[in-house]
C-alpha positions as CSV (number, residue, x, y, z in Angstrom):
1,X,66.7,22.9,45.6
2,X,70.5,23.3,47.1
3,X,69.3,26.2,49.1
4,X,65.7,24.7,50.5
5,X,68.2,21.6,51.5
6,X,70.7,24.2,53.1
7,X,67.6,25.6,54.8
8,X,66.2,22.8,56.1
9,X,69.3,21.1,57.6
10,X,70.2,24.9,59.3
11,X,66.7,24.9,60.8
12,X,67.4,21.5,62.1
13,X,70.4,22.0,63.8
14,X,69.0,25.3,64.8
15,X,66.0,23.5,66.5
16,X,68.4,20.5,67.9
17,X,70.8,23.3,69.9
18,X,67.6,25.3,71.2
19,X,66.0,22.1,72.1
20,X,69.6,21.3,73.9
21,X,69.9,24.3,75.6
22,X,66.6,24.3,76.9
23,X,66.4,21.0,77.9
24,X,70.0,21.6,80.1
25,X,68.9,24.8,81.1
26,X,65.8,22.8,82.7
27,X,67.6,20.0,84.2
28,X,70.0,22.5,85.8
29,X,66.8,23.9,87.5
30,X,65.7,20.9,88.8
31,X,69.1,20.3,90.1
32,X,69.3,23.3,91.7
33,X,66.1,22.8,93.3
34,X,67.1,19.4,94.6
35,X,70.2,21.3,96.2
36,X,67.9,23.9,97.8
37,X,65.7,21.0,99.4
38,X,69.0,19.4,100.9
39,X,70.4,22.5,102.1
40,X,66.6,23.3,103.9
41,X,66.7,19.9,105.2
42,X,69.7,20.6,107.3
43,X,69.0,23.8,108.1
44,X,65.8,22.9,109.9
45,X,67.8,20.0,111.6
46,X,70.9,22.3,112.7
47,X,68.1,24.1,114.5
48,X,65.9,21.8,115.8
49,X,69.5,19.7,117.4
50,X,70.2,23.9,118.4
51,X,66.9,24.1,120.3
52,X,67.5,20.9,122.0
53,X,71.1,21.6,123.2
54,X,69.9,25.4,124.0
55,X,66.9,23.8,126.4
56,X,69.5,21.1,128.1
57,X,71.8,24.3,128.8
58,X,69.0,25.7,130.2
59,X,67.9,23.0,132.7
60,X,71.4,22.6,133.7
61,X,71.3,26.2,135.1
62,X,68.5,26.0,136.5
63,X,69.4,22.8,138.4
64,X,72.9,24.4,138.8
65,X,71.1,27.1,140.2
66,X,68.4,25.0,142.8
67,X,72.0,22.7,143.7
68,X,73.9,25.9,144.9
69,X,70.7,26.7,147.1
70,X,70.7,23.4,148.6
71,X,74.1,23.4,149.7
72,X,74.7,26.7,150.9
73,X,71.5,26.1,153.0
74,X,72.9,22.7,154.2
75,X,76.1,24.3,154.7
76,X,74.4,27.0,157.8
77,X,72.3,24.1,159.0
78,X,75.8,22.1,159.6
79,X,77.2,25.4,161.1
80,X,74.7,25.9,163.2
81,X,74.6,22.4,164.4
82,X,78.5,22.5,165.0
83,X,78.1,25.3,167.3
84,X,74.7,24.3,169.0
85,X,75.7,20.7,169.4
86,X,79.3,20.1,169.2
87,X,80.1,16.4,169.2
88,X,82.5,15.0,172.1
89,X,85.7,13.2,170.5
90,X,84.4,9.3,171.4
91,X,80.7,9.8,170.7
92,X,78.8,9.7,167.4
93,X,77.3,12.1,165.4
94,X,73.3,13.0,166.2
95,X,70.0,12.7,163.9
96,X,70.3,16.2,162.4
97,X,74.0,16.4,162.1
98,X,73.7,13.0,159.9
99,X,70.5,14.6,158.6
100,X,72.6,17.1,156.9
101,X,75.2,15.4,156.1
102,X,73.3,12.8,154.6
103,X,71.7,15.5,152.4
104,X,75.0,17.6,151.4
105,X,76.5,13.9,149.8
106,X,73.0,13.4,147.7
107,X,73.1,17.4,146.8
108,X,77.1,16.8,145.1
109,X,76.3,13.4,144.0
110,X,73.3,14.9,142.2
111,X,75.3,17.5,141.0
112,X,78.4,15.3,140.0
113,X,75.6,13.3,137.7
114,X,75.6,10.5,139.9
């Protein structure tokens, strides 16, 4: 009887640490599972803030790129009128020469952010 007691409470405690053991072994799954959703979670936002900066960068090149057009093209057109049409010291400047002028302050406002 001793021994079928002995047996008993041994299969008991048996059962209680597998159950324990399993049951941690579970939750620690589910744990790390949790982790992996987090860590997925800011992985697709570090890339989708990446994409967003990468295509701002990109349209500030381009319109870097458009702005030095503009201003070297302004920059013959006030050449050329300088030499064609040079302006006498008491008289004011003409249509085109304020023309360009005009449009070389908008081109470096516009690309001082202004």
């Amino acid at each position: 009887m001793k021994q079928k007691l002995l047996v008993g409470i041994a299969c008991l405690i048996i059962g209680f640490v597998a159950g324990w053991l399993g049951n941690g072994w579970r939750m620690s799954t589910d744990s790390t599972t949790e982790k992996l959703s987090a860590v997925q979670a800011n992985a697709d936002h570090f890339a989708d803030v990446s994409r967003k900066v990468n295509e701002a960068a990109t349209e500030h090149v381009r319109n870097t790129d458009e702005l030095n057009k503009q201003i070297a093209e302004l920059k013959k057109e006030l050449a050329h009128a300088k030499k064609n049409h040079p302006v006498p010291a008491d008289c004011r400047p003409d249509a085109d020469r304020l023309r360009v002028l005009k449009d070389a302050v908008t081109a470096a406002n516009t690309a001082a952010g202004q």
